[in-house]
C-alpha positions in Angstrom: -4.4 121.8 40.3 -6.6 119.6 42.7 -3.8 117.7 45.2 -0.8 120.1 44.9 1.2 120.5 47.6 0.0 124.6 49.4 1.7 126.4 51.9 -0.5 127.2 55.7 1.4 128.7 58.1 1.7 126.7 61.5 0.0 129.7 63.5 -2.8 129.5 60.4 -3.3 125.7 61.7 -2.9 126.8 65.6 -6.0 129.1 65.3 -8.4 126.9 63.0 -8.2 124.3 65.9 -8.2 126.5 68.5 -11.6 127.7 67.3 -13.0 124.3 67.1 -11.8 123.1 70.5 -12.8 126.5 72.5 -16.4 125.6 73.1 -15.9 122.1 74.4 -12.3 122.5 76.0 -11.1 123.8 79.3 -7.9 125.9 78.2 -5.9 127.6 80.8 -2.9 129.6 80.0 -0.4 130.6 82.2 0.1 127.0 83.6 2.5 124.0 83.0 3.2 120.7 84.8 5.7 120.3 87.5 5.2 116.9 88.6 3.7 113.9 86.8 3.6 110.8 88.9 1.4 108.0 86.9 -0.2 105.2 89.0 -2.0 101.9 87.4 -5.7 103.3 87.5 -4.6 107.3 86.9 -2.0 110.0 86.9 -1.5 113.0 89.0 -0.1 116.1 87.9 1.1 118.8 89.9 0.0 121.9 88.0 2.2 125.4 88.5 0.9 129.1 87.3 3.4 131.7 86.6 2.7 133.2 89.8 4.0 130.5 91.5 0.7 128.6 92.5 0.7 124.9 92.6 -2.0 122.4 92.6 -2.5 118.3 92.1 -5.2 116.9 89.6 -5.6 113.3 88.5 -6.1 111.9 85.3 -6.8 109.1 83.1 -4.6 110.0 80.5 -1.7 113.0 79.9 -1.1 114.0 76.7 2.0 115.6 75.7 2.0 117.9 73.0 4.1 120.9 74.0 7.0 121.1 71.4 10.6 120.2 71.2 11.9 121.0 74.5 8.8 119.1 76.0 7.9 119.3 79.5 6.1 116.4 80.1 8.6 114.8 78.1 11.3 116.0 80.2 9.3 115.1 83.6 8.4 111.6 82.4 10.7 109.6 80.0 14.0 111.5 80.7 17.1 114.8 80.3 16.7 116.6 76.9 20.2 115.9 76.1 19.5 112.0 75.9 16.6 112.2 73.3 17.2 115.3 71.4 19.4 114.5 68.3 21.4 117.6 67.0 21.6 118.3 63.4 24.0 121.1 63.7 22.1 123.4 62.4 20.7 126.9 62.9 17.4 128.3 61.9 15.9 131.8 62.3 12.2 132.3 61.1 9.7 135.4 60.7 7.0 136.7 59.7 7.9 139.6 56.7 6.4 142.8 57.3 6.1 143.4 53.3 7.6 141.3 50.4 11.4 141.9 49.3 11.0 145.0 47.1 11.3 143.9 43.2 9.1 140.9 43.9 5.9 140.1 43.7 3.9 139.5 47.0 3.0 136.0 46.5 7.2 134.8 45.0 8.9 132.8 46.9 13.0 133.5 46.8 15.8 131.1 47.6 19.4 132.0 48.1 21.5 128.7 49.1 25.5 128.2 49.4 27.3 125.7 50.5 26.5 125.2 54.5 23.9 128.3 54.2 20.5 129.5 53.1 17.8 131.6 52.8 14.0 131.1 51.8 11.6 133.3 51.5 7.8 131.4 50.9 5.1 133.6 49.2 1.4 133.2 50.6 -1.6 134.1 48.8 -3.4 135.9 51.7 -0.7 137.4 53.8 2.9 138.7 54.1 5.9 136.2 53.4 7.6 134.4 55.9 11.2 134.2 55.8 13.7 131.0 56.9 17.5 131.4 57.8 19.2 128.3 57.9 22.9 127.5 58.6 25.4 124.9 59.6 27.9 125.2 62.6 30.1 123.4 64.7 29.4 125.4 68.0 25.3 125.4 68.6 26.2 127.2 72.0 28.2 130.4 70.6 25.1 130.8 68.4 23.2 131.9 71.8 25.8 134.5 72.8 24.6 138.0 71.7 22.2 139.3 69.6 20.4 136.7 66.9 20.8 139.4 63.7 24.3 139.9 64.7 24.6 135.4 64.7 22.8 135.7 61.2 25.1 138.2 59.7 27.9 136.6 60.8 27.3 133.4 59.6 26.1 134.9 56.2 29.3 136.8 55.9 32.0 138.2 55.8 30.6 139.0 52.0 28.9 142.5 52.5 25.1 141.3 51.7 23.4 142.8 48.4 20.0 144.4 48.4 17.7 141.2 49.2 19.4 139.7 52.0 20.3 143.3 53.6 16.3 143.9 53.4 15.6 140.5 55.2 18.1 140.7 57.8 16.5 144.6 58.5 12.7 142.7 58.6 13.9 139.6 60.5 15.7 142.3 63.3 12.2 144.2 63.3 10.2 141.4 63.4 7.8 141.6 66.3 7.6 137.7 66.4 10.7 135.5 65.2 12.2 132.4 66.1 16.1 131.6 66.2 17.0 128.6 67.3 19.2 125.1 66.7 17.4 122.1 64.8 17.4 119.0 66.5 14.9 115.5 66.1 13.3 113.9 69.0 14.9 110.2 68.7 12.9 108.2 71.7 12.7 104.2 72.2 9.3 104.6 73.1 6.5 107.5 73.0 4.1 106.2 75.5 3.8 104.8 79.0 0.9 103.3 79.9 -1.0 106.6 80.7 1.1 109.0 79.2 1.7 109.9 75.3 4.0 112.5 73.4 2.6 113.8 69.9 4.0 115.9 67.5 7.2 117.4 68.1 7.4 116.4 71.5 7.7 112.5 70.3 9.4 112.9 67.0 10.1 116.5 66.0 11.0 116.1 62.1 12.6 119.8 61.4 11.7 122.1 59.6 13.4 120.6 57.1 11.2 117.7 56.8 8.4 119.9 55.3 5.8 117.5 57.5 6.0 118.4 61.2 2.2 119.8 61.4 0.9 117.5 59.0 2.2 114.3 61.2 1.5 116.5 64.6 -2.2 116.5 63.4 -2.0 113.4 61.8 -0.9 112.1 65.5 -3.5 113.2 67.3 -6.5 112.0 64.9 -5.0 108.6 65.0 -4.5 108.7 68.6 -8.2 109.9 69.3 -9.4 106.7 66.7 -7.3 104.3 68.8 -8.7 105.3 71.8 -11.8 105.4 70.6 -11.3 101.8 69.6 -10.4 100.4 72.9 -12.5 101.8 75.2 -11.2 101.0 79.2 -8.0 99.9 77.6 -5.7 103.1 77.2 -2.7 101.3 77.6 -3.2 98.5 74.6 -5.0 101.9 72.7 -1.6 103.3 72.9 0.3 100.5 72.0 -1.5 100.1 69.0 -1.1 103.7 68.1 2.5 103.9 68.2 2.7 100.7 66.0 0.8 102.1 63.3 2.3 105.3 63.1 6.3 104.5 64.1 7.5 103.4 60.8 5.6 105.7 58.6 7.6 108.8 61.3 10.8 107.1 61.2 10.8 107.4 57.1 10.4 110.7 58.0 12.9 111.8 60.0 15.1 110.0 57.7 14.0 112.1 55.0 14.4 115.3 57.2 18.2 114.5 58.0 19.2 113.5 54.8 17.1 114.7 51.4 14.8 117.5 53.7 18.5 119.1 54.8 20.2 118.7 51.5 17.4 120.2 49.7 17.0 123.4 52.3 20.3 123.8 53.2 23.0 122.0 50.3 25.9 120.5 52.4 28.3 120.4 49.7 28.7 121.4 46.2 27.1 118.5 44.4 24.1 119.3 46.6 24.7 122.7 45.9 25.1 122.0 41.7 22.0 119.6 42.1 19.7 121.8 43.1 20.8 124.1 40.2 19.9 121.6 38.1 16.6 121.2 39.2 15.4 124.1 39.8 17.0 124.7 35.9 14.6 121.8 34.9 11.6 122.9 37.1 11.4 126.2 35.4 11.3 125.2 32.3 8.5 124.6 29.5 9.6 121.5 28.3 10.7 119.6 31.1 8.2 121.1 33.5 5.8 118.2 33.7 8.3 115.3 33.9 10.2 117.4 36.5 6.8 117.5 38.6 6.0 114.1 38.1 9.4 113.0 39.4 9.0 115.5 42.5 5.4 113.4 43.0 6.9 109.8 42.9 9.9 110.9 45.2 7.9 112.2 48.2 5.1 109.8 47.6 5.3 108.5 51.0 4.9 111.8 52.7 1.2 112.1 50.9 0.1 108.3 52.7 -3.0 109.3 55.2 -1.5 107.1 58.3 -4.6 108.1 60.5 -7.5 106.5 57.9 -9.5 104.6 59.5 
């Protein structure tokens, strides 16, 4: 039905923009900052290729949008380790080669214990992807060895049944995968007066937030509308940006450490038992509607458009 909620992969999103921008935008690849030194009327950024080739260009305004483990953020407002906010957490994401056989291609599977879990989200136009998730204690013994030998690990020492054998044989074949630990960005500030963070780099919500494109995107239009609106005044264009948009993110990442992990990953048994429930009440007939309609007015605030005009 018209306004209900549908799954795009991020890569989906990455290439719709990418083909609107590539006429009108100067895209190198192959090159990243190594110096950004911002002065009152412009900011100069040392530019280095993989080859090893450096360069200086000055602009009126950086924008940061490269990710968790941001560059510019790192080069500008500060160490990793003093704005990245652990969760304690583990994820490891692919695409499928072909859905888990005994389902159909579009079903999406869940298979959650206490501290553990594994979702599998159907798509109507290609394979599945599939989402490890699980707590630990030690991020840094995660990175030691092989991730599919981390996974089975931490999804043993149970021998795994038929389903989760067959994803941890896709997600080891997987020509593309990600396996990594969950952390938010947590920052005072994500602006100086000529240089901005969006997306992850500002405020990474997780995975478990279910929102990180959305507000990424959401970001940027409202950044382009502010500056827009203040023409020769980037700094008070940035100001007003971040005040619009910083409460609606912070109810976000609260949502993404508390309800968002709970509901991907249940950290104890009432979580666990909960989610039973609902999914008992989601499937069925009867209480279908009321289930929905309670879904709707809990995550109400993650449907508000914070970059209307």
């Amino acid at each position: 039905m018209p306004g209900d909620p549908r799954l795009i992969l991020r890569g989906d999103i990455e290439s719709a923009l990418y083909d609107q921008a590539v006429e009108t935008t100067e895209i190198r690849y192959g090159t990243s900052p190594a110096a950004i030194d911002e002065h009152a009327d412009g900011v100069e950024v040392t530019l280095r290729t993989t080859d090893g080739h450096e360069s200086t260009e000055r602009f009126d305004l950086v924008v940061g949008a490269d990710g968790l483990r941001s560059t510019v953020r790192r080069l500008v407002f500060g160490p990793d380790e003093e704005l990245m906010r652990p969760l304690n957490h583990i994820i490891g994401v692919a695409l499928l080669e072909e859905q888990v056989p005994g389902f159909g291609a579009s079903d999406g599977l869940i298979l959650a214990e206490e501290g553990r879990s594994v979702w599998v989200f159907g798509f109507a136009d290609h394979t599945p992807t599939v989402m490890f998730s699980y707590r630990t204690d030690d991020e840094n013994a995660q990175f030691q060895g092989a991730p599919i030998d981390r996974l089975r690990d931490a999804f043993g020492p149970e021998e795994a049944g038929p389903i989760l054998e067959n994803l941890f044989d896709q997600f080891d074949a997987a020509e593309d995968s990600l396996f990594d630990s969950v952390h938010q960005v947590v920052m005072p500030t994500w602006h100086t007066d000529r240089v901005v963070l969006v997306g992850d780099a500002a405020w990474c919500l997780t995975l478990y937030s279910g929102m990180g494109a959305s507000t990424g995107i959401a970001g940027a239009d409202l950044l382009g509308t502010t500056l827009a609106r203040n023409p020769g005044n980037t700094a008070r264009a940035l100001r007003e940006w971040e005040q619009r948009l910083r409460p609606f993110i912070e109810v976000q990442q609260r949502s993404g450490r508390t309800d968002g992990l709970a509901m991907f990953v249940p950290q104890t048994r009432r979580d666990l038992m909960m989610r039973n429930t609902m999914s008992l009440i989601g499937g069925n007939k009867v209480t279908r509607g009321a289930f929905r309609s309670m879904i709707a007015g809990k995550f109400k605030e993650k449907s508000l458009d914070v970059a209307a005009p």
